[in-house]
C-alpha positions as CSV (number, residue, x, y, z in Angstrom):
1,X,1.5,-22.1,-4.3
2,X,3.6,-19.5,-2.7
3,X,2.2,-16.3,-1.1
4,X,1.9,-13.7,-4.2
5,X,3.9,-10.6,-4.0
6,X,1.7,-7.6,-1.9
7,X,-0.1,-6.4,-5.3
8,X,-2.1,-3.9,-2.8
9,X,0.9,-1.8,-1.5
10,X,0.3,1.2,0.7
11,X,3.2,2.8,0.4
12,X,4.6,2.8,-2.7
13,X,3.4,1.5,-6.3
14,X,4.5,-2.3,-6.9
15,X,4.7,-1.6,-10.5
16,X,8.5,-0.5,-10.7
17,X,10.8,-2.6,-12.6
18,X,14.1,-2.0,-11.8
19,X,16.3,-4.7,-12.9
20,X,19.7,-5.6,-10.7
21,X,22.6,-3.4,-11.7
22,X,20.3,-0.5,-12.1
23,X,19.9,2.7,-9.8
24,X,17.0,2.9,-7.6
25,X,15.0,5.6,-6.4
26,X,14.3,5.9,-2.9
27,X,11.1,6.6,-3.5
28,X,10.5,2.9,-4.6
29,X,12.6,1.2,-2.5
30,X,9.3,-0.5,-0.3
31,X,8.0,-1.7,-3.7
32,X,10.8,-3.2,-5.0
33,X,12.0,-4.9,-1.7
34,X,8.8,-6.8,-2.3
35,X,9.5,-8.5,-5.6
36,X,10.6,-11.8,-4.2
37,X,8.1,-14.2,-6.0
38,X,9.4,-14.4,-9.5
39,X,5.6,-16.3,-10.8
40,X,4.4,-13.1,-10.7
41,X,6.4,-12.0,-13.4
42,X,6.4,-15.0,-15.3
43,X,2.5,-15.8,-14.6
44,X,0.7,-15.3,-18.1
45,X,-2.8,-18.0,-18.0
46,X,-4.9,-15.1,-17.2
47,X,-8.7,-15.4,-18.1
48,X,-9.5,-12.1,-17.7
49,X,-10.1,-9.9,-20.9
50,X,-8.4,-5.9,-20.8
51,X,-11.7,-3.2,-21.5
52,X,-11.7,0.3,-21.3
53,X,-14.5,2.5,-20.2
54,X,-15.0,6.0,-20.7
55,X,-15.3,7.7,-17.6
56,X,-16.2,11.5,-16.3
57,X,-13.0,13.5,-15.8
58,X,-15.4,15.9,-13.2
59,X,-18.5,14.8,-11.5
60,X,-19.0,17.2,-9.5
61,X,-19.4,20.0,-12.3
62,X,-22.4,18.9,-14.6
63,X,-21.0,21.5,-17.6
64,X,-17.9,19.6,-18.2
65,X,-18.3,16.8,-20.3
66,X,-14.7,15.9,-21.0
67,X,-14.3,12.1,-20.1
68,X,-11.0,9.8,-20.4
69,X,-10.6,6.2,-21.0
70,X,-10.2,4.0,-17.8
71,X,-8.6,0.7,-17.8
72,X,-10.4,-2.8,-16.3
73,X,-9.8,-6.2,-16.3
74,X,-13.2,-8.6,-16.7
75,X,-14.0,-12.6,-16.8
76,X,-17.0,-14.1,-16.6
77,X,-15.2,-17.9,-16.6
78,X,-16.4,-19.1,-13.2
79,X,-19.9,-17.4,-13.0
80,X,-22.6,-19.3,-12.2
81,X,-26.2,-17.9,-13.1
82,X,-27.6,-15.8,-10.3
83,X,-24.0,-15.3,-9.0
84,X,-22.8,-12.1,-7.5
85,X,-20.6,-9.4,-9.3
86,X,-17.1,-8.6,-7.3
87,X,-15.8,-5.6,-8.1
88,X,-12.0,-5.3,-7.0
89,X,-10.6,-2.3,-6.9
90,X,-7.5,-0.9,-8.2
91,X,-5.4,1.5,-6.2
92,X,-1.7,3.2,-6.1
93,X,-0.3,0.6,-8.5
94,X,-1.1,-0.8,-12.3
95,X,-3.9,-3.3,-11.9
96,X,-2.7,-6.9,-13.3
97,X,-5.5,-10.0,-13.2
98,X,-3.0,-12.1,-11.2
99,X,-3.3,-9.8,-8.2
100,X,-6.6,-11.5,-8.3
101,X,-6.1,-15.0,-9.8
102,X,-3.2,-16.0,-7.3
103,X,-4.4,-14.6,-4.0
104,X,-7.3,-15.5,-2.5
105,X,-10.0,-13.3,-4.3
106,X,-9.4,-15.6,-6.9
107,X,-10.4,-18.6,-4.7
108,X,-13.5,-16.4,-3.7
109,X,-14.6,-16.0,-7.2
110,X,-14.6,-19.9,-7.3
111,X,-16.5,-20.5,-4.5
112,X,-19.1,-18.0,-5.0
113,X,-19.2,-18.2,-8.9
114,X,-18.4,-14.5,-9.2
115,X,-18.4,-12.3,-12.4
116,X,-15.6,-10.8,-11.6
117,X,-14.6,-7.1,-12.6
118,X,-10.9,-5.3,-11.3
119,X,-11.0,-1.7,-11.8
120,X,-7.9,0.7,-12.6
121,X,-7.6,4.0,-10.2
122,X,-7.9,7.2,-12.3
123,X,-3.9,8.5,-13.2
124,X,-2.5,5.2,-11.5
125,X,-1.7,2.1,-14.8
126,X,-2.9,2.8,-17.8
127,X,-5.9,4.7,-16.8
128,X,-4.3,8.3,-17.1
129,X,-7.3,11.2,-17.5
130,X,-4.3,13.2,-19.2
131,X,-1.1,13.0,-20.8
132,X,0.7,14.1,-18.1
133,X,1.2,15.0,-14.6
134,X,0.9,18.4,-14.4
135,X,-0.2,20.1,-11.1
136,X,-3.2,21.8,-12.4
137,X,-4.3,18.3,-14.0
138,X,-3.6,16.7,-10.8
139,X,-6.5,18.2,-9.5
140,X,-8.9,15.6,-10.4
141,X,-7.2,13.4,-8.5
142,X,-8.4,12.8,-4.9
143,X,-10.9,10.7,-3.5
144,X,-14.3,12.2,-3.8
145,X,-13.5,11.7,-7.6
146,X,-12.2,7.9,-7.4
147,X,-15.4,7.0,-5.7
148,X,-17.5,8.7,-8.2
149,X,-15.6,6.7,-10.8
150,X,-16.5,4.0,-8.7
151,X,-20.3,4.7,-8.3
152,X,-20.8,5.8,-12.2
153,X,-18.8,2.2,-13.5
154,X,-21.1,0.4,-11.1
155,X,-24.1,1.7,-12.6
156,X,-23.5,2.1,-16.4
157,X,-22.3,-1.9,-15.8
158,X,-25.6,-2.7,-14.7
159,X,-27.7,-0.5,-17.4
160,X,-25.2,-1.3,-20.3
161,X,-24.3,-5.1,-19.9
162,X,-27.8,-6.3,-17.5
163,X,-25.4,-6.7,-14.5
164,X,-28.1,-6.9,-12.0
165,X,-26.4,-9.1,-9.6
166,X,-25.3,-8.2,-6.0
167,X,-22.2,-6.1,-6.0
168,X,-19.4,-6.8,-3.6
169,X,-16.7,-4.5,-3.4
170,X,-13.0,-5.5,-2.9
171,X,-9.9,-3.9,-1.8
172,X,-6.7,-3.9,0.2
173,X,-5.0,-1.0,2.4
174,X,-5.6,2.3,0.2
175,X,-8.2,0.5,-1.9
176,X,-10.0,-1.0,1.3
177,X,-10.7,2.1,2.5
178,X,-12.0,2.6,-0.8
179,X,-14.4,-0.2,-0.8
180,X,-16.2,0.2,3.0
181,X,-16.6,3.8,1.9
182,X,-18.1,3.0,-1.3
183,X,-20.1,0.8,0.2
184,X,-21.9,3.6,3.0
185,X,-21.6,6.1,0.3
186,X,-23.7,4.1,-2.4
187,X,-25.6,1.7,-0.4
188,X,-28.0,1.4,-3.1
189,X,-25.0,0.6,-5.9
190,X,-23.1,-2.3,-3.7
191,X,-24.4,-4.5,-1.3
192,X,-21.5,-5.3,0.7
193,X,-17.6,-4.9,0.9
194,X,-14.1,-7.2,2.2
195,X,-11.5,-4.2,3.3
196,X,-8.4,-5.8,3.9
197,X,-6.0,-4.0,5.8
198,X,-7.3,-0.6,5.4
199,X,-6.2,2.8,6.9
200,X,-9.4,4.1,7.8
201,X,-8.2,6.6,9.9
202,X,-6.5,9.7,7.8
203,X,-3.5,11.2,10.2
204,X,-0.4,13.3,9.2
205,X,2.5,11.1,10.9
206,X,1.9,7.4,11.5
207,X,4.7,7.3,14.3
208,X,3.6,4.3,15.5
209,X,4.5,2.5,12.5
210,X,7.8,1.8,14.1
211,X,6.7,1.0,16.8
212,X,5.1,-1.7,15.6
213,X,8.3,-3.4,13.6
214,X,9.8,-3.1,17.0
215,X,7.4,-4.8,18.5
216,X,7.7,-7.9,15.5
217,X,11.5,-8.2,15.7
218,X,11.6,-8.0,19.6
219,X,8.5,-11.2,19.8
220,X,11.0,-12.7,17.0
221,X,14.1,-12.4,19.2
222,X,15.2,-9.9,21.7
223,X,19.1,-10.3,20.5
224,X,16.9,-9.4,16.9
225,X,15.9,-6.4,18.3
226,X,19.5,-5.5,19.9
227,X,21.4,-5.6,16.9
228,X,19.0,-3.4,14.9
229,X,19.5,-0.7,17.7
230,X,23.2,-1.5,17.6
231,X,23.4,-1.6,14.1
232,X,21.8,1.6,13.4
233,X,23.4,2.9,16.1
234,X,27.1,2.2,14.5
235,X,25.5,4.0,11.2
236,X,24.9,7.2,12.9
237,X,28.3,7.1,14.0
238,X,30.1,6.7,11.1
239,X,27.6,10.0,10.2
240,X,29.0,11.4,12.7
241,X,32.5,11.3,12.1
242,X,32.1,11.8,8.8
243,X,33.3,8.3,7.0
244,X,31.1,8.5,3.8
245,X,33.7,5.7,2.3
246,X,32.7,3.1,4.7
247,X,29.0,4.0,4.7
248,X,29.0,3.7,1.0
249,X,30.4,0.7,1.1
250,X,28.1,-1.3,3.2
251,X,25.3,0.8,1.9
252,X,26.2,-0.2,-1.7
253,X,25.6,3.4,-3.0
254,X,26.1,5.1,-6.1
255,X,28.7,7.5,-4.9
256,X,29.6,8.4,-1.3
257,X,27.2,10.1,0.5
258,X,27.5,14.5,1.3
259,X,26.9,13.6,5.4
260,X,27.4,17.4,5.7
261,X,24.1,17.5,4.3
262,X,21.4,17.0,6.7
263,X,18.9,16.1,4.3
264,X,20.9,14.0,2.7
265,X,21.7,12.1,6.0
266,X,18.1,11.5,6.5
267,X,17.0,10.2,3.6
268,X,19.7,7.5,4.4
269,X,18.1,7.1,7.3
270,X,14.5,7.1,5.8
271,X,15.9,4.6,3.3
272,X,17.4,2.0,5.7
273,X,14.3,1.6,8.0
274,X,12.2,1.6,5.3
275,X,13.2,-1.3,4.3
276,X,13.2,-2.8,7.9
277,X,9.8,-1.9,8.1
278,X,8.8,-3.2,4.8
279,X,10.3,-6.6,6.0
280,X,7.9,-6.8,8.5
281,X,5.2,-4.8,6.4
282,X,5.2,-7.6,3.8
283,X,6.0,-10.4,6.6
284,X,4.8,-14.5,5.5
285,X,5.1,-17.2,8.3
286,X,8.6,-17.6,9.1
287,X,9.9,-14.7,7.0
288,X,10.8,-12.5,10.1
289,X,12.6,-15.5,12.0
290,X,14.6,-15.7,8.8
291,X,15.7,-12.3,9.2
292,X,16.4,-12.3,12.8
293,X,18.4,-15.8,12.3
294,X,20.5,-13.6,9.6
295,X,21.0,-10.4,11.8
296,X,21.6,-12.3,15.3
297,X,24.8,-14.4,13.5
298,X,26.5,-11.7,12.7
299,X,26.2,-10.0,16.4
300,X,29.7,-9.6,16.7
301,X,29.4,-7.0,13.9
302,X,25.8,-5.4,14.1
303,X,26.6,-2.6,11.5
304,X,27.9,-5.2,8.9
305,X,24.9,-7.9,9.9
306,X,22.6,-4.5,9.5
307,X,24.0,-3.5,6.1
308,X,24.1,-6.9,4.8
309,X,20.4,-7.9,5.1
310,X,19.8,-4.4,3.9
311,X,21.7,-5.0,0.7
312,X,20.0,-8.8,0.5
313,X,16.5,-7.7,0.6
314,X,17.2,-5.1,-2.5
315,X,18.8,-7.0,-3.8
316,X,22.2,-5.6,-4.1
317,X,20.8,-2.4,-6.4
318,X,22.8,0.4,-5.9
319,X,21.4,3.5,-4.4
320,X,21.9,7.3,-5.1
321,X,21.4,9.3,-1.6
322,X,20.8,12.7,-2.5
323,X,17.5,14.7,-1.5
324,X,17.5,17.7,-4.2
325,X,18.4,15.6,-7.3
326,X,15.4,13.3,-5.5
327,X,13.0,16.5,-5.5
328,X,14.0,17.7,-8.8
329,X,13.2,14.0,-10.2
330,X,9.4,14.4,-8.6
331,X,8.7,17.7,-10.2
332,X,8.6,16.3,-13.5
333,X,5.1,16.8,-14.5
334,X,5.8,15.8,-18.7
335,X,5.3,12.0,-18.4
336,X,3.9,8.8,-16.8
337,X,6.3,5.9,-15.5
338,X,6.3,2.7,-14.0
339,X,7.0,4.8,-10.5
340,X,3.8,6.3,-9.3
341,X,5.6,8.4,-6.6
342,X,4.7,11.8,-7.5
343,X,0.9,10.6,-7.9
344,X,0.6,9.3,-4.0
345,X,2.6,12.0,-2.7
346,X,0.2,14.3,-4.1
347,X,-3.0,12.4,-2.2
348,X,-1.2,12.0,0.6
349,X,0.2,15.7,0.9
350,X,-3.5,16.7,0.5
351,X,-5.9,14.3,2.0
352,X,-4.3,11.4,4.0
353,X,-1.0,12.2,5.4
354,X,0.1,8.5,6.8
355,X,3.3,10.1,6.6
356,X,5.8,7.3,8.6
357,X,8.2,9.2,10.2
358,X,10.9,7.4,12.3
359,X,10.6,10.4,15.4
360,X,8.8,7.9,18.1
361,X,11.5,6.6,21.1
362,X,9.9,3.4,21.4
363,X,11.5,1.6,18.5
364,X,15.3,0.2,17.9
365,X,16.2,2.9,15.1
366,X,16.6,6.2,17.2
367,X,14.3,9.2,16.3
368,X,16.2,9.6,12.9
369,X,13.5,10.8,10.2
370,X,11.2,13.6,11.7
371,X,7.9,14.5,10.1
372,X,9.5,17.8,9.4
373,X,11.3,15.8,6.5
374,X,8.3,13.7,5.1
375,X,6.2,17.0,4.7
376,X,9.5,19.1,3.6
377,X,8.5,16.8,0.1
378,X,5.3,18.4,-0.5
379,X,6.1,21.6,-0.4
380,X,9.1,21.0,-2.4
381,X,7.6,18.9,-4.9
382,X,4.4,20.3,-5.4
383,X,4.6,24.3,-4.4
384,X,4.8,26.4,-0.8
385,X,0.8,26.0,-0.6
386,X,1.6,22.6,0.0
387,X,2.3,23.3,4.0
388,X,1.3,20.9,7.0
389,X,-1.7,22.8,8.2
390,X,-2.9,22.0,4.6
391,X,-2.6,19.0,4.9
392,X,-4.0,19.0,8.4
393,X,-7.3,20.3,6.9
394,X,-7.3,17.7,4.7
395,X,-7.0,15.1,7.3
396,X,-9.5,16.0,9.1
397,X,-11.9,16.9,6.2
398,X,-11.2,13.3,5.2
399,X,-11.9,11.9,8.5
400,X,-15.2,14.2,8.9
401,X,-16.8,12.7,5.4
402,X,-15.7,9.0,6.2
403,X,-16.2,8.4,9.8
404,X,-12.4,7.4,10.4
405,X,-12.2,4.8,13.2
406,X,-16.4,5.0,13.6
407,X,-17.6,4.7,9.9
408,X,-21.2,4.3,9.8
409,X,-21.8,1.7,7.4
410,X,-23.2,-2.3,7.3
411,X,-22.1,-5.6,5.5
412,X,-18.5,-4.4,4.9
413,X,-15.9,-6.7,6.7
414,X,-12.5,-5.1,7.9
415,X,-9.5,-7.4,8.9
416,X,-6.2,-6.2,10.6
417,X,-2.8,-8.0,10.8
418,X,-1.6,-8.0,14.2
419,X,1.6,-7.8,12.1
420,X,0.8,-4.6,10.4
421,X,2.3,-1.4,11.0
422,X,-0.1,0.5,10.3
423,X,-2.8,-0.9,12.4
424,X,-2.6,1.9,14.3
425,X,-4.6,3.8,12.1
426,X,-7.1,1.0,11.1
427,X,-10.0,-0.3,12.4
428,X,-9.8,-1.7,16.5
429,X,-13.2,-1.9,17.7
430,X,-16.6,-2.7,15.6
431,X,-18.8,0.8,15.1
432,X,-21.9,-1.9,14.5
433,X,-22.7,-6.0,14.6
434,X,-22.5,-5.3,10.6
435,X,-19.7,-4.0,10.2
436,X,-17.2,-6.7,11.8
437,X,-13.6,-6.3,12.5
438,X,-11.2,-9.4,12.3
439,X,-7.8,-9.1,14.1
440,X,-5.7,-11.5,12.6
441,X,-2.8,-12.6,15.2
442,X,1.0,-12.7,13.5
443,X,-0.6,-11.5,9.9
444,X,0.8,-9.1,8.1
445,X,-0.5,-6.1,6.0
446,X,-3.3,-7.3,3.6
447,X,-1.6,-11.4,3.7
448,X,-5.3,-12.6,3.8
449,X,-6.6,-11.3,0.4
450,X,-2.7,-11.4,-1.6
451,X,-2.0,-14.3,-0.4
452,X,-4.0,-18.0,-1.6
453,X,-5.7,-20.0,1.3
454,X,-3.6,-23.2,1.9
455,X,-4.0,-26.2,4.0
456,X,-0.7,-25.6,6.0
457,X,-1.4,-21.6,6.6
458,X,-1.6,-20.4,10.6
459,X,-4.7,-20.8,12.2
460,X,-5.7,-17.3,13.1
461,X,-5.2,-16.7,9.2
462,X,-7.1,-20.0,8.4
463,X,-10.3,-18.9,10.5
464,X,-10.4,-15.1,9.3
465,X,-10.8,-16.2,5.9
466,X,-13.2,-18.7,6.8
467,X,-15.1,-15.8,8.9
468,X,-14.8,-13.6,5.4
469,X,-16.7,-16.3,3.6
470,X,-19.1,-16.9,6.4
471,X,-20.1,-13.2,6.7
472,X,-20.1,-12.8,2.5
473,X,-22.3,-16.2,2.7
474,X,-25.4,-14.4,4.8
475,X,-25.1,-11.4,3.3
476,X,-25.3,-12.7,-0.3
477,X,-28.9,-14.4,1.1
478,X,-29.6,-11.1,2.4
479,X,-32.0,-8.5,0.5
């Protein structure tokens, strides 16, 4: 079976379906570059059943007692008596069973004859605590809340329904920080926790995220490496003397491009190594040589080689490059869509940051896409208390409550793709002998838990899983 599509994606929701021919946001672009395994779509055997549970809206204020209906997906079909219950939790993007059932949580619910349970984030699917998004609803939003949620389904599971197993927890990038802090929050709920890929660490720029995709296309092939630099190079030129014809040409956009307008200009720029990065982000062995192979033959032309692969990996949609008319579309508060932009900006503009700007020098791109335009969004979107040194409060409150880079916290498993841009910000060094971290060498972000195992898959990735399974073994015999 192929690898299934990233169903944990940190950047962007995967649950945009924007069919060729269409216009695309630019919002979405990472999630959409990533829909290149079409049994996703057409996957239907499921043997989970859809619930709904009703859930506190505020649990921190013990006078309101308005609740809304959150979504989950449940099975019981390969539990075994005495088996543990995995809990898999749902994160910046609609929760579907095959995220489970063709990666390999689905092969660890076979082995450990799991009741198995994935669990909708609050205002993210279907589980929406209101009808819309409106900024004073968007309150209840954030993560003290989520892990409530968490905590409160955990326990009304196992007074309602007798599920008195041990609880494992389950998540990838945003949700695996989730899980390992779930897990030293409610010790008592959850015995122990797989965090695959998780950005423990909450910062306001994640400049060395392109560092990183450097790094991967210059180990694929330094000529790789050259004609990025050269190719993005030529783009800022054409910028530069203003040939908005030619750029939307090889850009395939809507209509040509204001490059009078600065902001404008960078969210081309954003755009275009976004989807370099996601390349590598979403990266399966051989995928990057591909890529490199594709780039290095056209040499003689790097800005048409550059454009080209650009257009191939989305697929030839057609993009509209214009910041304000992008703003205006993430103030609309009235309704929920497939795109959950306006919901992660929010927690991200408040709590996390993780904010990839292209400013660092280290990387083939240039320093095109300062911070200064990631965190121009909040305020824009969301209101001029929305500044940076909110957000830097934020940070480091988050940091403060969950231990960033030094959580303290046992039985919860973290692994890290060598691969992954945003290592940087995940977990480098154990903080205890319980709470192990595995660095996967040439993995990619969260490839060990979206992916299925298979007989033919690199050996770093082959032994991390089988250290997962090793480590969930002796806890499971553990009291």
């Amino acid at each position: 079976m192929k690898r299934v599509c990233s169903a944990f994606v940190f950047l962007l929701a995967l649950s945009i379906r924007v069919e060729a021919g269409e216009e695309l946001n630019p919002f979405s672009l990472l999630s959409e570059s990533r829909r290149v395994f079409p049994e996703l779509e057409a996957y239907n055997g499921t043997a989970f059943k859809e619930e709904f549970f009703t859930q506190k809206l505020d649990h921190f204020d013990i006078l309101d007692g308005r609740t809304w209906q959150q979504r989950y997906f449940v099975t019981n079909g390969s539990y075994t008596s005495g088996g543990p219950i995995f809990l898999v939790l749902g994160g910046e993007w609609e929760a579907n069973p095959v995220h489970i059932e063709l990666g390999f949580i689905g092969q660890l619910v076979e082995h450990f004859g799991a009741y198995t349970i994935y669990l909708d984030h609050r205002f993210y699917g279907q589980s929406k605590p209101f009808p819309d998004l409106l900024l004073e609803n968007m309150v209840y939003l954030n993560m003290d809340q989520a892990l409530e949620d968490t905590a409160y389904f955990a326990q009304k599971m196992k007074q309602d329904f007798g599920l008195d197993g041990k609880w494992i927890l389950i998540g990838a990038s945003f949700t695996g920080d989730m899980t390992a802090w779930a897990r030293a929050r409610y010790p008592h709920l959850f015995h122990a926790a797989y965090s695959s890929g998780a950005p423990v660490q909450a910062q306001v720029e994640v400049a060395e995220y392109y560092e990183v995709v450097g790094r991967a296309y210059l180990d694929t092939d330094p000529l790789c490496y050259t004609v990025l630099e050269e190719g993005m190079l030529a783009l800022r030129q054409l910028v530069q003397i203003g040939d908005a014809a030619n750029i939307t040409r090889l850009f395939n956009l809507v209509e040509d491009i204001n490059v009078s307008v600065e902001d404008d200009v960078t969210l081309l720029y954003f755009v275009v190594t976004q989807i370099y990065g996601s390349l590598v982000q979403a990266s399966t062995p051989g995928s990057l040589e591909n890529v490199c192979s594709r780039l290095v033959s056209g040499q003689d032309n790097p800005l048409e080689a550059f454009a080209q692969v650009y257009r191939e990996t989305i697929f030839n949609i057609p993009l509209r490059i214009n910041a304000s008319r992008l703003v205006e579309s993430y103030r609309n508060q009235t309704d929920y869509s497939a795109d959950i932009t306006r919901q992660f900006m929010y927690q991200s503009c408040l709590e996390f940051g993780w904010f990839t700007a292209v400013s660092s020098q280290n990387q083939p791109f240039g320093p095109v896409v300062p911070i200064e335009f990631r965190l121009k969004f909040c305020t824009a979107v969301f209101g001029p208390e929305f500044t940076r040194e909110r957000l830097e409060a934020g940070v480091e409150r988050t940091n403060l409550l969950y231990g960033g880079k030094q959580p303290d916290v046992t039985r919860v498993v973290y692994t890290v793709g060598s691969l992954d841009p945003f290592n940087p910000v995940q977990m480098s060094e154990e903080p205890n002998v319980d709470a192990p971290v595995i660095i996967i060498q040439g993995a990619s972000h969260c490839i060990d838990i979206t992916s299925p195992a298979s007989p033919d898959e690199p050996p770093p990735l082959a032994e991390a899983r089988t250290r997962v399974v090793e480590l969930l073994t002796t806890w499971l015999a553990e009291e």
